[in-house]
N, C-alpha and C positions, 0 to 999 in steps of 0.2 A: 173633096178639096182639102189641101193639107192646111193644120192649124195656122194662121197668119202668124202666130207669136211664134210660132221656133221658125218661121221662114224669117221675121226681122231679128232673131236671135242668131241664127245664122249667117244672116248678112252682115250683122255686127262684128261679129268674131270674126269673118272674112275680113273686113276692113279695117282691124285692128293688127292682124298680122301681114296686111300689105304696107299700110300707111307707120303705122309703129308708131312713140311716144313722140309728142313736140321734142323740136329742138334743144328748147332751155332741159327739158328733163331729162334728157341722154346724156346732158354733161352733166348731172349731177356730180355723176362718182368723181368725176375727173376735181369740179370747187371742193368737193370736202377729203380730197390728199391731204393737204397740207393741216388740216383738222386731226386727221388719223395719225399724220406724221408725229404731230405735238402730243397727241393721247396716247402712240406707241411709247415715245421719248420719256414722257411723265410715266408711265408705265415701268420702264428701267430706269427711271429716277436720273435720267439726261436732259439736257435745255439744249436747247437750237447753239445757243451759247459757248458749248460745254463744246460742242462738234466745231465751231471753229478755235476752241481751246487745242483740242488734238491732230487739228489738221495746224497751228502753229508750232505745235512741240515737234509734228514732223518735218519741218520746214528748218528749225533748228536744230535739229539732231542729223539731216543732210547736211545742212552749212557744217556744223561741228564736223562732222567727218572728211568736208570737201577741205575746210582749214588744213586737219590731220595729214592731209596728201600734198600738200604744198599750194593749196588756192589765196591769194593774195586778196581777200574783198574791200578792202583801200587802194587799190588798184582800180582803173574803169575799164580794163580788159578782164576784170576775174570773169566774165562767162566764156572765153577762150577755152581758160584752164579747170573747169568744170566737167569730169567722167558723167555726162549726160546719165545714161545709164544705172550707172552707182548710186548717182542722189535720190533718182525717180524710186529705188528700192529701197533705200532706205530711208528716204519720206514717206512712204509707203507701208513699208513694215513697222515703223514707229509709230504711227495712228492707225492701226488696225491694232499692232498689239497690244495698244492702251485701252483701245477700246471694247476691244473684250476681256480684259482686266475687268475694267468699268463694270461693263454687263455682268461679268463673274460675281463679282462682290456687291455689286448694287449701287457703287458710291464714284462721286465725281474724284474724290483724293487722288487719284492716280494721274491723271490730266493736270490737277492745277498744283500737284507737287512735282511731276517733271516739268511742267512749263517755268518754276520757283529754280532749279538746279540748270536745267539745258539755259535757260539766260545766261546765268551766271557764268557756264563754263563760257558761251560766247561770248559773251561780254568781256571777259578775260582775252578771251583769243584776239579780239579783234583791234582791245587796246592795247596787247601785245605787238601786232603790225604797225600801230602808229602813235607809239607811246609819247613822241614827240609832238606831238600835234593835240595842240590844250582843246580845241573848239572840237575835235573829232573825241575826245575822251570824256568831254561834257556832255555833247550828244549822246553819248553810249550812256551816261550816268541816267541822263532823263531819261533814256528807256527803259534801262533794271527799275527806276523809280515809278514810274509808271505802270508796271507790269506788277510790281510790290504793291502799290497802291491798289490796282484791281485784287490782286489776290486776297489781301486781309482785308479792302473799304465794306467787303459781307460776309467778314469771315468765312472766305471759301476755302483756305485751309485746316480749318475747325480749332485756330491755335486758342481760341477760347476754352477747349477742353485738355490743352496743357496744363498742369499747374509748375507753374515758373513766377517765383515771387521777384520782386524789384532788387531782392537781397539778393537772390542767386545770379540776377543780372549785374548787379555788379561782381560778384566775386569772379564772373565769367569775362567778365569787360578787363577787369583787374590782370586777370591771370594772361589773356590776351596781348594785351600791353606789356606786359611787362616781357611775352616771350618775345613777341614785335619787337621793342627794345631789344634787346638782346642778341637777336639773331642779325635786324638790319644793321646793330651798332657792329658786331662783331664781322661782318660782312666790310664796311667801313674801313674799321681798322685794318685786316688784313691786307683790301686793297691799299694804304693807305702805306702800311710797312711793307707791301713789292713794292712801291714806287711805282703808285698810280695815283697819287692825289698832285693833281698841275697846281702851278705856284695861283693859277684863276680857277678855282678863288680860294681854297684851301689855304694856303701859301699872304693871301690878303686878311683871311680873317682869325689864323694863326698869330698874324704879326696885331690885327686890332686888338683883339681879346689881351696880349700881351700889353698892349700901351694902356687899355681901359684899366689892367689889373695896378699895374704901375704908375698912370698918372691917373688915370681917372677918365680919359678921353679915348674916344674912336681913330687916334690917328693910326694912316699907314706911308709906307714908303712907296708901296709896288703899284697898288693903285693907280699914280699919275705920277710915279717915279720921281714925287717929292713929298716929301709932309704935308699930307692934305688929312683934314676929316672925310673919313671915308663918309658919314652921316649927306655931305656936300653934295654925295652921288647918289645914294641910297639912303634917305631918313630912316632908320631904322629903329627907333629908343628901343625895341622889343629887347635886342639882345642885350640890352642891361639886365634883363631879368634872368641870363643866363651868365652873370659872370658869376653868381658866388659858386657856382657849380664851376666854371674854371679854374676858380682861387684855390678850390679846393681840390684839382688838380691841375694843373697847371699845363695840359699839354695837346696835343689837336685830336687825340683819343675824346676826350672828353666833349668835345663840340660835336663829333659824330655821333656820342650815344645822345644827346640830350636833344639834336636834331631830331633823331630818330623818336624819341618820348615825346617831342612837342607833336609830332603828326599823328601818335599813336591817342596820342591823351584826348585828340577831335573826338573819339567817340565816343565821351562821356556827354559834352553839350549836342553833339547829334541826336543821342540816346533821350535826351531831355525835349530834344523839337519833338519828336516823335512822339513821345508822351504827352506833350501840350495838344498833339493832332488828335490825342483818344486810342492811340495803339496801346496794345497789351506789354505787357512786359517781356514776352516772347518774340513780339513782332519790332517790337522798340532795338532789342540786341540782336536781333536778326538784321536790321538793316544800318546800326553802329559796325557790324562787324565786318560786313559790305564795304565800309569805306575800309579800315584796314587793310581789308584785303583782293581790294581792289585794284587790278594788277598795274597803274602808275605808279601806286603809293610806293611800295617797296620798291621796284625799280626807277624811280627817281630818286629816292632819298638813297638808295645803296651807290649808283654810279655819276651823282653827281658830288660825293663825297659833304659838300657842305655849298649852304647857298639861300639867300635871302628868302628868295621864293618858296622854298618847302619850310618858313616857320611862319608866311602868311598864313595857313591856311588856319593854324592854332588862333592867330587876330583875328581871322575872322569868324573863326567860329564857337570861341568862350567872348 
């Protein structure tokens, strides 16, 4: 008679490879994916995070290019005028080749410094489409702002390991302004001598600044086509603080450049919020220099020659 123990040793091992492992333990492998996923990632020093960082840099880097070709995205038909095709590749190739950048070097830099640049250039683009439109060019602001805020709130650009003192932040803030100055004033002017500045409001605030320099008062003529205080329409005391700079030239050259310096000079007190918030000195002039060069600013204050609204924004923000 054969031994009892290897006949139930063999009916065991039969019954293990008919029957096979309970249900819950077959899906093992399958629950601990997303475990391995997280262990590969931390492994090439990536976060779950990081991958929807470069799957948005490619999302912005097609829009940027669908702009390039004439796509209108202030429009509610731009997915009309969208090359299907063209964006899927180069959404496509823009988060693959960041991402083995990433894996290359070890480090997330590559992802959250293109995500810092492709906004921007969008952001530009899209306030370019509707530069007219205030509520559309605030919304675009909160999002570079938001996206600035992610990037440095864990210093994920590593701007901590720049050294950039508060000095060289202003002497870089300084030197900005003053070429801002210069170029939008001189932009100004030119239009201003082809005879392109309309008598509204060029033509109104020519003739104030001239009665303010001579009596003392806001009056104009063109306004309401009689001697009225322009102030009556528009309270404005702000531009008293720009007459000794007309006195001391006397002419509508001088209201364009000093236009131009009031909207430039915002990124001194901007540069200050941003510092009260705990930003670096890096990250403080990085996002001062954002509003300068934020594509409203100079194209409002160049083609609206002169105009109450672009020295708001110095009230409100010294």
């Amino acid at each position: 008679m054969k031994n009892p123990d290897l006949l139930f040793k063999n009916k065991k091992t039969k019954t293990d490879s008919k029957v096979g492992l309970p249900a819950k333990r077959r899906l093992d492998p399958l629950f601990c994916l997303p475990e391995k996923g997280k262990s590969l990632l931390t492994k090439q020093n990536m976060t779950v995070g990081y991958l929807l960082v470069l799957v948005f840099d490619g999302f912005l880097a097609a829009s940027i290019s669908s702009v390039m070709l004439g796509t209108h995205f202030s429009l509610l038909s731009f997915t009309e005028s969208i090359y299907l095709p063209l964006y899927i590749a180069v959404f496509a190739c823009t988060s693959l080749l960041l991402a083995g950048l990433s894996l290359l070097i070890k480090s997330m830099q590559p992802g959250h410094w293109s995500l810092l640049l492709l906004s921007i250039i969008f952001a530009g683009q899209m306030s370019a489409q509707k530069t007219n439109n205030l509520n559309f060019c605030i919304a675009i602001g909160i999002v570079v702002f938001i996206i600035m805020r992610y990037l440095t709130v864990e210093d994920r650009l590593q701007l901590s390991t720049i050294r950039f003192s508060w000095k060289a932040s202003t002497i870089c803030l300084s030197v900005t302004v003053l070429v801002f100055t210069g170029l939008i004033g001189a932009a100004c002017i030119a239009r201003y001598t082809d005879f392109g500045g309309a008598t509204f409001d060029v033509g109104i605030f020519t003739q104030m600044f001239e009665f303010m320099r001579t009596t003392g008062l806001p009056d104009t003529t063109v306004e309401r086509y009689e001697l009225t205080s322009h102030f009556s329409v528009h309270f404005s005391p702000f531009f008293y603080l720009l007459l000794p700079g007309y006195a001391i030239w006397p002419h509508p050259s001088s209201l364009f450049i000093m236009q131009a310096a009031a909207v430039a000079l915002c990124a001194f007190p901007i540069r200050r919020i941003c510092k009260n918030l705990g930003l670096s000195a890096f990250a403080s002039t990085g996002i001062a220099l954002i509003w300068i060069f934020f594509r409203p600013m100079p194209t409002v204050v160049s083609t609206i020659s002169m105009k109450t609204n672009s020295c708001r924004c110095a009230c409100c923000a010294w």
